[in-house]
N, CA, C and O atoms as a printed pandas DataFrame, in Angstrom:
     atom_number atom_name residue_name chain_id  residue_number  x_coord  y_coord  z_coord
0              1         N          UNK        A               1   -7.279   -0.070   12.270
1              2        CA          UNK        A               1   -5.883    0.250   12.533
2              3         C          UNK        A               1   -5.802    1.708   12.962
3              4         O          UNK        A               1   -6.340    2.602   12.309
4              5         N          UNK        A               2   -5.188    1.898   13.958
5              6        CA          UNK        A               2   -4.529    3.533   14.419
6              7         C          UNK        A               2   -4.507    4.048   13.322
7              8         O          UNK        A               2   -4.111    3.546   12.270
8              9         N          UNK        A               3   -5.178    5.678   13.610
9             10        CA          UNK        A               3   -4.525    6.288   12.483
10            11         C          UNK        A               3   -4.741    6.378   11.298
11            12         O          UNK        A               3   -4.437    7.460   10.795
12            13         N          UNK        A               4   -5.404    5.191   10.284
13            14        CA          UNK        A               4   -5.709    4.835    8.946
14            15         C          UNK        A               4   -7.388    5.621    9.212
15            16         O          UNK        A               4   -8.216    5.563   10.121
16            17         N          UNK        A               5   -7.313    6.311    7.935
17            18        CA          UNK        A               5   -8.336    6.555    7.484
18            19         C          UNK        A               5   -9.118    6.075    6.945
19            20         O          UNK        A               5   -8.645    6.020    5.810
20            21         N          UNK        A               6  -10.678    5.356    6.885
21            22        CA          UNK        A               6  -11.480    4.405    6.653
22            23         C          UNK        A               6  -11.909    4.921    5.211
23            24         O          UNK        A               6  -12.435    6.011    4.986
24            25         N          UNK        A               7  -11.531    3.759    4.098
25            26        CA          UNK        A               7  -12.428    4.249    2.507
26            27         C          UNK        A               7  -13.549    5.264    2.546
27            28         O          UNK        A               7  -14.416    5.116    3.407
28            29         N          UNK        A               8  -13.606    6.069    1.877
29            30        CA          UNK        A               8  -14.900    7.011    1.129
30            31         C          UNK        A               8  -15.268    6.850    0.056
31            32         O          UNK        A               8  -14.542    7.336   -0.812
32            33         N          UNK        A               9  -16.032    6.405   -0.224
33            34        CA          UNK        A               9  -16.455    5.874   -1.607
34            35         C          UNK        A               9  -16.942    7.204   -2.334
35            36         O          UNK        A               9  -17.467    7.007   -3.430
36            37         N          UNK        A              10  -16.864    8.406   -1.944
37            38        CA          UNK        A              10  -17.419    9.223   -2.651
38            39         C          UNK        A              10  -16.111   10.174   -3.262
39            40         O          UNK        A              10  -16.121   10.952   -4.215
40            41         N          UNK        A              11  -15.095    9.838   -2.425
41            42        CA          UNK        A              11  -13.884   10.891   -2.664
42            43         C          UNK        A              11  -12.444    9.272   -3.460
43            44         O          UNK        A              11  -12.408    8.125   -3.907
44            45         N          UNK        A              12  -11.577   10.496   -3.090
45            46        CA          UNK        A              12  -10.308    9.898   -3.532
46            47         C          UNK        A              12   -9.561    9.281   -2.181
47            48         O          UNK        A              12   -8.581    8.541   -2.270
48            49         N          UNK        A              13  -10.049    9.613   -1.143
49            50        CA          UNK        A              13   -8.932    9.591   -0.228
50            51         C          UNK        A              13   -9.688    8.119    0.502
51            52         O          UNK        A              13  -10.838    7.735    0.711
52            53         N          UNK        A              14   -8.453    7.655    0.704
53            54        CA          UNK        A              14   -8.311    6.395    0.979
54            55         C          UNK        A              14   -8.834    4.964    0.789
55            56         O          UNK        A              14   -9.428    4.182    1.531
56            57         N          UNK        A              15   -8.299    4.895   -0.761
57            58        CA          UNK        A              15   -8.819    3.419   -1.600
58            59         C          UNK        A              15   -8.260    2.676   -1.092
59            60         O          UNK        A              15   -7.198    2.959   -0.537
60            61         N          UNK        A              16   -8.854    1.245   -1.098
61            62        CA          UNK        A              16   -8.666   -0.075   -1.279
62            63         C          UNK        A              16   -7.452   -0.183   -2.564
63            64         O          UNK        A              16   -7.774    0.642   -3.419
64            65         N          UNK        A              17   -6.696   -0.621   -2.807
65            66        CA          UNK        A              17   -5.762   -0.682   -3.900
66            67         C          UNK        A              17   -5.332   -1.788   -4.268
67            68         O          UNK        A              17   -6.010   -2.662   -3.728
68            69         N          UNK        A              18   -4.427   -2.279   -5.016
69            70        CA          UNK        A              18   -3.291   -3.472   -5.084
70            71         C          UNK        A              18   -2.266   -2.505   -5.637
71            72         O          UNK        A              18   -2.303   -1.648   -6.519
72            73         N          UNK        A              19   -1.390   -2.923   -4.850
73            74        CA          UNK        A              19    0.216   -2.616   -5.402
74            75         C          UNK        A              19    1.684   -3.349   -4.767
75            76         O          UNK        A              19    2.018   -4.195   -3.938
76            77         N          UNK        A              20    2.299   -2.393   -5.776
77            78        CA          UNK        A              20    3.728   -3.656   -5.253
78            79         C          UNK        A              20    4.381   -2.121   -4.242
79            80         O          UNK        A              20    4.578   -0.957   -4.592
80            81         N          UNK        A              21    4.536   -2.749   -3.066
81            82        CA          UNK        A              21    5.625   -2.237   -2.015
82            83         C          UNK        A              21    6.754   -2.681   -2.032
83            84         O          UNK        A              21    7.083   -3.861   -2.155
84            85         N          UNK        A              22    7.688   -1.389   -1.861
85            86        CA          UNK        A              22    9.476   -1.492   -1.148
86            87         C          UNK        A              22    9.595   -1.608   -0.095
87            88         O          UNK        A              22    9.631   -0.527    0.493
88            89         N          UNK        A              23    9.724   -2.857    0.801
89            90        CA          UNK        A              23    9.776   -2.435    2.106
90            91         C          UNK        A              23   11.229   -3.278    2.263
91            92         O          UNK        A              23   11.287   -4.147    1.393
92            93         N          UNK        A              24   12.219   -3.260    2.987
93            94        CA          UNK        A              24   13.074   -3.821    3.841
94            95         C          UNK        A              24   12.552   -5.225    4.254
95            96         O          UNK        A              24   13.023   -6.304    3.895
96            97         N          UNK        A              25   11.543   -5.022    5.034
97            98        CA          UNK        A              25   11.012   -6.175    5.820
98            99         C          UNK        A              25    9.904   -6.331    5.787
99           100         O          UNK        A              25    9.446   -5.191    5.869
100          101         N          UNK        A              26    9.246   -6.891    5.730
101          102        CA          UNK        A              26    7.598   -7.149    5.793
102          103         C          UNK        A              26    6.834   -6.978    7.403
103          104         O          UNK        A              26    5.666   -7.267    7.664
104          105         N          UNK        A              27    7.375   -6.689    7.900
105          106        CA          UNK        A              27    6.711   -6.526    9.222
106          107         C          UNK        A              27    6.219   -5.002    9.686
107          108         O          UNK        A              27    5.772   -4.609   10.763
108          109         N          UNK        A              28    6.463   -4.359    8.529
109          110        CA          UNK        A              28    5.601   -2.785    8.734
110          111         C          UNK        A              28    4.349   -2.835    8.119
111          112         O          UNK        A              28    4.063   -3.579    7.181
112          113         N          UNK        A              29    3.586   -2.008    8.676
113          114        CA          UNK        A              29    2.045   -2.176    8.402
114          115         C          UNK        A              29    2.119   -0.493    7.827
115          116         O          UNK        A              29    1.484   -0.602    6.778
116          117         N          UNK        A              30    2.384    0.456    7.890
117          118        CA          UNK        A              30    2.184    1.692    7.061
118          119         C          UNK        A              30    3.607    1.803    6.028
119          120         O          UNK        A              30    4.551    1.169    6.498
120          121         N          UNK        A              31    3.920    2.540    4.639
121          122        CA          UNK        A              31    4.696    2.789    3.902
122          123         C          UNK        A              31    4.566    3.805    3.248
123          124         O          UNK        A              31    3.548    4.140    2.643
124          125         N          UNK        A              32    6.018    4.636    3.337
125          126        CA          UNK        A              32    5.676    6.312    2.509
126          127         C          UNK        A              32    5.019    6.024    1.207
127          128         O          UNK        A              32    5.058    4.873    0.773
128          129         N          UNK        A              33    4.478    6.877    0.612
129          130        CA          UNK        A              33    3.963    7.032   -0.999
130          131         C          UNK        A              33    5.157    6.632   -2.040
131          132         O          UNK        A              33    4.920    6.143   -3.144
132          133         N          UNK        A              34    6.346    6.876   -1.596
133          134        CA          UNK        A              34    6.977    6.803   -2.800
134          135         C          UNK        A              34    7.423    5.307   -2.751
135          136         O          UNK        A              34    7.813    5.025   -3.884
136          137         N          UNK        A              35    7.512    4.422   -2.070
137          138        CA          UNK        A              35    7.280    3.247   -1.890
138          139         C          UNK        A              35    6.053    2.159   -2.410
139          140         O          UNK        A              35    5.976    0.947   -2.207
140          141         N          UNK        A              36    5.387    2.814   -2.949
141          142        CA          UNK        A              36    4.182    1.809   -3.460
142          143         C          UNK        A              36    3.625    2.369   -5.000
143          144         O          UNK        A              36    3.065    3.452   -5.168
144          145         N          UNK        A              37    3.786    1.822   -5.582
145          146        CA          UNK        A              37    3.249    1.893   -6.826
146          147         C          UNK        A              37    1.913    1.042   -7.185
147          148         O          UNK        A              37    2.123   -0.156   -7.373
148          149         N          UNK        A              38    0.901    1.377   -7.278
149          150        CA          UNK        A              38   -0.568    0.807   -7.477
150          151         C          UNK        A              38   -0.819    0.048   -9.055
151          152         O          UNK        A              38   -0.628    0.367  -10.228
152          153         N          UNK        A              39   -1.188   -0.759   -8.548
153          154        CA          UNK        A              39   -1.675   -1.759   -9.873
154          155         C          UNK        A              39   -2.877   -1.923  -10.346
155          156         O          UNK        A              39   -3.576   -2.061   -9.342
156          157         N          UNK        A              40   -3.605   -1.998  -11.362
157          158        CA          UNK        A              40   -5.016   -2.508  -11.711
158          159         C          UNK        A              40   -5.163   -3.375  -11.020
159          160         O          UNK        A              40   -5.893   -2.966  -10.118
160          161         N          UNK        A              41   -4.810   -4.810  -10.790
161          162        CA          UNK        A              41   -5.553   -5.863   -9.955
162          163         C          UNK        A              41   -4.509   -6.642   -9.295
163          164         O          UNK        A              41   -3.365   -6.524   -9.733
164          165         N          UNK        A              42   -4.724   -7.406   -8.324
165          166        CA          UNK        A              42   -4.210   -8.498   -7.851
166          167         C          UNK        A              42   -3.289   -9.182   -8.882
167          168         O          UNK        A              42   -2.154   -9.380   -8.449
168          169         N          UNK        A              43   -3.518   -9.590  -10.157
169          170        CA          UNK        A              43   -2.725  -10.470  -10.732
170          171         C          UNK        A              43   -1.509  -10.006  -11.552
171          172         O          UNK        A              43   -0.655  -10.725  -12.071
172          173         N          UNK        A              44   -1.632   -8.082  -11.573
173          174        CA          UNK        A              44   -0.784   -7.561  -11.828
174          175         C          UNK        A              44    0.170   -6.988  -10.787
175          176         O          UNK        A              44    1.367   -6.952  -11.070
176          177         N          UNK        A              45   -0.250   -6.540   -9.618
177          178        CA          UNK        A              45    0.910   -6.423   -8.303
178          179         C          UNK        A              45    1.732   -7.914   -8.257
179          180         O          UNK        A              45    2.940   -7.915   -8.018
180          181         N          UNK        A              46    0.800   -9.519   -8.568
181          182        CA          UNK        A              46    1.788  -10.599   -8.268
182          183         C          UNK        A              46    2.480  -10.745   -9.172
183          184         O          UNK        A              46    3.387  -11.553   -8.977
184          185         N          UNK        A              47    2.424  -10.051  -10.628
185          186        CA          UNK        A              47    3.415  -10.355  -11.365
186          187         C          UNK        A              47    4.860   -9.256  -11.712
187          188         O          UNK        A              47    5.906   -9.364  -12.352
188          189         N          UNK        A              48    4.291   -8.349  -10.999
189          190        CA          UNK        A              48    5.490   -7.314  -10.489
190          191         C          UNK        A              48    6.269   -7.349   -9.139
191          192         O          UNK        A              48    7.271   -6.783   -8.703
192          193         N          UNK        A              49    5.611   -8.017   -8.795
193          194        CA          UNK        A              49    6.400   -8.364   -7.561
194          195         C          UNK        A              49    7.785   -8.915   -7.597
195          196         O          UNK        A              49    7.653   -9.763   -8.479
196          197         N          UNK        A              50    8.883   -8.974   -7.256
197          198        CA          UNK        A              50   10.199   -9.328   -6.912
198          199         C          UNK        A              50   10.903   -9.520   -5.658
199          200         O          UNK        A              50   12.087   -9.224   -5.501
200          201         N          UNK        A              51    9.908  -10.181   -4.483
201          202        CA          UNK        A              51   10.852  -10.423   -3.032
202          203         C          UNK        A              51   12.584  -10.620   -2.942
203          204         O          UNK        A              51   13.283  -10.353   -1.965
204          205         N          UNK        A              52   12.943  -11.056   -3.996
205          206        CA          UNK        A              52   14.738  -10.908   -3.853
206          207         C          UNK        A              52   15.260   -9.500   -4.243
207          208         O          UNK        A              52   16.433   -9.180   -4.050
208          209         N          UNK        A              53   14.442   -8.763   -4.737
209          210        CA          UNK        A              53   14.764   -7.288   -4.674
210          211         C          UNK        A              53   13.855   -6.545   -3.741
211          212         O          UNK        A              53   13.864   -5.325   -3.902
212          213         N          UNK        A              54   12.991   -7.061   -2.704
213          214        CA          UNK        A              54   12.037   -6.717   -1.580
214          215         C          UNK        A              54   10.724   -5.450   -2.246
215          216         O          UNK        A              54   10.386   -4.334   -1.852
216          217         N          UNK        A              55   10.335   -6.216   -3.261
217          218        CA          UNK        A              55    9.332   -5.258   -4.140
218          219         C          UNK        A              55    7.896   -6.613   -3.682
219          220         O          UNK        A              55    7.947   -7.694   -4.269
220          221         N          UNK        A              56    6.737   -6.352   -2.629
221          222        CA          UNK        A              56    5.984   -7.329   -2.351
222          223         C          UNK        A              56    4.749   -6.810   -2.964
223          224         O          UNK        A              56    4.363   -5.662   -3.184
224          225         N          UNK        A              57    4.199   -8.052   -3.193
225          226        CA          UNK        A              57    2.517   -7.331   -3.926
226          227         C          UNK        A              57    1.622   -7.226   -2.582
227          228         O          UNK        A              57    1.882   -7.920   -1.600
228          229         N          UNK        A              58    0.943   -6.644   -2.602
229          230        CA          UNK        A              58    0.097   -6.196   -1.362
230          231         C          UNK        A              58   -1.539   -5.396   -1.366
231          232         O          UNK        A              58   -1.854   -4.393   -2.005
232          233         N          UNK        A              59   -2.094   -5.923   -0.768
233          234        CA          UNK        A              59   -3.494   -4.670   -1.163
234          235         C          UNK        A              59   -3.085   -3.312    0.120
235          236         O          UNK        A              59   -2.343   -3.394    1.099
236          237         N          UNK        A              60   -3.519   -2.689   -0.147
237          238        CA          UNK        A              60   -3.353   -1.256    0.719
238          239         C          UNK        A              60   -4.249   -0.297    0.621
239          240         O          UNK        A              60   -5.055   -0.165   -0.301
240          241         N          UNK        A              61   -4.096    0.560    1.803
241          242        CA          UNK        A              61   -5.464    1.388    1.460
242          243         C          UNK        A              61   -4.736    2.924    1.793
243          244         O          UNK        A              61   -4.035    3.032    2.799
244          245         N          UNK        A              62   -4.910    3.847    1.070
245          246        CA          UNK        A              62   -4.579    4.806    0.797
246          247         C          UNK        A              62   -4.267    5.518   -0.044
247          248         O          UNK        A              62   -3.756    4.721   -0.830
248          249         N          UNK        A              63   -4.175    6.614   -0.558
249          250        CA          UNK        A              63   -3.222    7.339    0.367
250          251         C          UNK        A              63   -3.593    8.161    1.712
251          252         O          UNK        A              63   -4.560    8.839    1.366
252          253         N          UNK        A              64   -3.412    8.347    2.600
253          254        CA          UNK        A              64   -3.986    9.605    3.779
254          255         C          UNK        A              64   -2.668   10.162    3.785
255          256         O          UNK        A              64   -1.716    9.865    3.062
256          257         N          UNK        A              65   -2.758   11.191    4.896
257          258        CA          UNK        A              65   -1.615   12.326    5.285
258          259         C          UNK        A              65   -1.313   12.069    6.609
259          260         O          UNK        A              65   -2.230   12.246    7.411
260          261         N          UNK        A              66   -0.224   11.685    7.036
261          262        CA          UNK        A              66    0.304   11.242    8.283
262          263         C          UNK        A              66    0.149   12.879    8.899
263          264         O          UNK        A              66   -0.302   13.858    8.304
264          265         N          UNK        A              67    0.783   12.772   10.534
265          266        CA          UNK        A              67    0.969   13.918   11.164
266          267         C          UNK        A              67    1.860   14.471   10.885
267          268         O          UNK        A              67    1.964   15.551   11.465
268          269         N          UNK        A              68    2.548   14.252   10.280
269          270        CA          UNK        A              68    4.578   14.751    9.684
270          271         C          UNK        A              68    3.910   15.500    8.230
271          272         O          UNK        A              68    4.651   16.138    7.482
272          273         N          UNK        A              69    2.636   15.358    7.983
273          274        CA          UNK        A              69    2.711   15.926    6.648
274          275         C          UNK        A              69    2.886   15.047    5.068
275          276         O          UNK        A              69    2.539   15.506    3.980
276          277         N          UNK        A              70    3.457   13.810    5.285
277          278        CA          UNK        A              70    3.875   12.728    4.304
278          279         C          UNK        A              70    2.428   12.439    3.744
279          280         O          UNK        A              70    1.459   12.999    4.254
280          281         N          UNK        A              71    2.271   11.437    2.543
281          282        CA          UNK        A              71    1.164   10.767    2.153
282          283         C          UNK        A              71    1.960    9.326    2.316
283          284         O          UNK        A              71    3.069    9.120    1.823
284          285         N          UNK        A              72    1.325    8.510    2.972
285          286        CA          UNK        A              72    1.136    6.906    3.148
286          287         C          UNK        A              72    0.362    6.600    3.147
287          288         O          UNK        A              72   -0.620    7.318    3.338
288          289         N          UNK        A              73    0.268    4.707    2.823
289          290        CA          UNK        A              73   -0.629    3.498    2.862
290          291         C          UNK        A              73   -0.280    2.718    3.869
291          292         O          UNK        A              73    0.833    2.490    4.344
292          293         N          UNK        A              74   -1.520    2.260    4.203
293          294        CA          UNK        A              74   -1.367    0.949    5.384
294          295         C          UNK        A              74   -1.831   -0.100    4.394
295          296         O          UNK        A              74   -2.469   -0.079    3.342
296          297         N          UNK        A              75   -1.267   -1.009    5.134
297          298        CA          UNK        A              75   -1.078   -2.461    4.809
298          299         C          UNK        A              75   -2.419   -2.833    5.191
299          300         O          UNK        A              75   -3.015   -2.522    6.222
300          301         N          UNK        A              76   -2.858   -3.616    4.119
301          302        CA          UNK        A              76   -4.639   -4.262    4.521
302          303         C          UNK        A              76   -3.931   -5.715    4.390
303          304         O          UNK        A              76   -3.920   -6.530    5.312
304          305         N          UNK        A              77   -3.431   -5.897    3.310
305          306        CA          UNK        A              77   -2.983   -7.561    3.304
306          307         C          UNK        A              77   -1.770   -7.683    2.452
307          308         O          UNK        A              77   -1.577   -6.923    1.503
308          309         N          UNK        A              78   -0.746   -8.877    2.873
309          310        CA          UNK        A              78    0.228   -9.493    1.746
310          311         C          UNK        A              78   -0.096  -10.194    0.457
311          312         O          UNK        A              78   -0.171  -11.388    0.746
312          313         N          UNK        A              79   -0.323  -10.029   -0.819
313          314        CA          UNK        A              79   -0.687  -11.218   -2.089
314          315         C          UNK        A              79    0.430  -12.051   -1.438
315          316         O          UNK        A              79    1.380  -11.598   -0.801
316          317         N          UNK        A              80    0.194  -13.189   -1.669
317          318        CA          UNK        A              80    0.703  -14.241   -2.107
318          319         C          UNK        A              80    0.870  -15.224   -3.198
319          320         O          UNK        A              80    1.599  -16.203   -3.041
């Protein structure tokens, strides 16, 4: 993906994650930091999840530093 910074397994910057995202719509692939809250695993982002309040479980990878200066995650995948 543009832009996304590829995992380092030696640093902090840019994990593999699970967490639950705020998004409006599901059709964005990056989301500010304050929008995602990270979970221990998969079975805890699906049980925090709430789509009628648009809170989706998701794996993601980040955080990096956009060009604006922000910290965001891109979207690797939707839980279901």
């Amino acid at each position: 993906m543009r832009g996304m910074v590829p995992p380092d397994p030696e640093s902090k910057a840019s994990n593999l994650e699970y967490a639950v995202v705020y998004v409006p719509k599901r059709s964005r692939n990056r989301f500010a930091a304050n929008c995602v809250e990270i979970k221990d695993c998969a079975s805890d982002a699906l049980d925090s999840a709430d789509p009628a309040k648009k809170y989706f479980a998701a794996r993601v990878s980040g955080p990096s530093k956009s060009s604006e200066g922000q910290f965001i995650y891109y979207l690797v995948e939707w839980l279901e």
